[in-house]
Structures are given as C-alpha cells and as structure tokens.
N, C-alpha and C positions, 0 to 999 in steps of 0.2 A: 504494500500500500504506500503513496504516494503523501509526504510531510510538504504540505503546505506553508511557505513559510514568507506569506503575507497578510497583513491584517484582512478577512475577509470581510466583508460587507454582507450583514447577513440579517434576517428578522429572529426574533426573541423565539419563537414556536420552534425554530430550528437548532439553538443551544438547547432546551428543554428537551426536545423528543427525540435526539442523535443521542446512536451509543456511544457511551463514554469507554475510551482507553489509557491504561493509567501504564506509561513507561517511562522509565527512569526518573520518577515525582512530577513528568509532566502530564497534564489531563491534554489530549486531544478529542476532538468529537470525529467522529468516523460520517461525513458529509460525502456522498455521490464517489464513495473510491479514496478518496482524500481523509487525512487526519489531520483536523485543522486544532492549532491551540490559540491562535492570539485571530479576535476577530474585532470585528467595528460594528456598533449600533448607534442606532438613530432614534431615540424615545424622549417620552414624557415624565418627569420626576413627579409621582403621586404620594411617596411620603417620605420622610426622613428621620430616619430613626439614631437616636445618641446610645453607645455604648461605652465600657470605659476604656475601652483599648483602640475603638472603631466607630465607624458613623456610617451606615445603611441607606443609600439612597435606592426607594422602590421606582423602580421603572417601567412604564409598560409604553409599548407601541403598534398597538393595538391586533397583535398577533399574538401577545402572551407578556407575564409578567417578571420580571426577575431583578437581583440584588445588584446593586454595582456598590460594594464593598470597600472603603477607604479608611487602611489605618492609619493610626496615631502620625507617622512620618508623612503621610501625604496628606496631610488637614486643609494646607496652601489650595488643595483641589479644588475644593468645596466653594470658595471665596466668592460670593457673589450669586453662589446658585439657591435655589429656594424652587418649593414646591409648584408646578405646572409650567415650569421653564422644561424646555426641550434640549438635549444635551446629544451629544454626537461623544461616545465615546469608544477609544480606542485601547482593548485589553485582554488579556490570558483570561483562561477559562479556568474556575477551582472547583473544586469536589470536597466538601467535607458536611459528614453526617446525613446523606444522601440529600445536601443541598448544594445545586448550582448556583456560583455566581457569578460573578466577572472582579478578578483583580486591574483597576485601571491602571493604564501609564500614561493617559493624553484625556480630561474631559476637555473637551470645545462645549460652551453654550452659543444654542443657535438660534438666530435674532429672527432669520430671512426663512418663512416657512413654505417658501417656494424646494427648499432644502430635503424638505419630508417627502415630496411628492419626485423631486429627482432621485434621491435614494432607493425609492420603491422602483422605478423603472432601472438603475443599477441592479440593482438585485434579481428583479427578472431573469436580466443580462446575463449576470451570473451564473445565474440558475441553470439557462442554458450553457453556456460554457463548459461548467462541473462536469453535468449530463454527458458535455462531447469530451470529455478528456482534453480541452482545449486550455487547459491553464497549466 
C-alpha cells in the first residue's frame, strides 16, 4: 500500500469511517489504496472545550463531526478563534481510547466563504484521482 505523504484534503465522514492502521506510533487511515496520516479540513468550530493539559475545538463540516485537539505548547493556535468561525486546518490523525482526532500543525481561520464551496469541488477532484491511482 501506497504512504501518502501530503496533506490530503478531505471531508470529516472520511477520517471517521476509514480503517485505521497503527505502524511505527503513526495512525494512517487506509483511503482508496493509500495510507494517508497528515490530512486538511475545512469546518465549523461548534464548541470548545478547556482541559488542563488541552483545549478541544469540536468541529463539524457538515459530513461529520470531530476533535481538532490542541495542547498546552500550541495555545498560540487558538488566538482569535471562537465558536462558529470556520477554520481550515492542517494535521496528523491520533487514535486514542477509540477516539479520533486531529493533532494540528497549521489552523488558518477563514474569513472568505467562497472557501467552503471550493474545497468541496477539490475534494470531489480528489476523490477521483485516489479512485484512479493518479496521485
């Protein structure tokens, strides 16, 4: 199987419902032939949760919902974002206690919502591509 090793662009239903493969401590998700671990979403912040080591930003984009995970060292992340702000973010996939998340390394907030609707036609794109073995 073939290690993808660019941020995919991909919808939240597709981190959730891809097998997960766990080698050498990394999670990839098993996508159309590909073992992808570091992907890109495009969603809505609907809650934000304080922990004491971490802060919980829930995310949905309107395919499914999930964690975008930020510890203690990356607080700087957070700076500015608040709940129903839309975020483009770029990050590895985690596995613990049979919950998926996302570890970020890039959030973008995104101002321009012409954004949502190009990323959905990327993604199509994608879609086919995977399909053809073309990436």
């Amino acid at each position: 199987m073939k290690i993808l090793k660019t941020f995919l662009k991909t919808n939240i239903d597709i981190i959730l419902n891809s097998e997960i493969i766990n080698s050498d401590n990394t999670f990839y998700l098993k996508i159309d032939g590909y073992m992808v671990s570091d992907i890109r979403v495009l969603a809505r912040i609907t809650e934000i949760s304080v922990k004491d080591k971490y802060r919980d930003l829930y995310v949905d984009d309107d395919t499914g919902k999930i964690i975008v995970r930020i510890w203690s060292e990356k607080y700087d992340m957070m700076k500015d974002l608040d709940v129903n702000d839309y975020i483009d973010v770029l990050g590895r996939i985690r596995f613990f206690k049979d919950i998926r998340y996302i570890d970020p390394f890039i959030i973008i907030k995104v101002n321009d919502m012409r954004m949502i609707r190009i990323r959905k036609k990327e993604i199509k794109l994608l879609k086919i591509l995977l399909s053809k073995n073309m990436l």
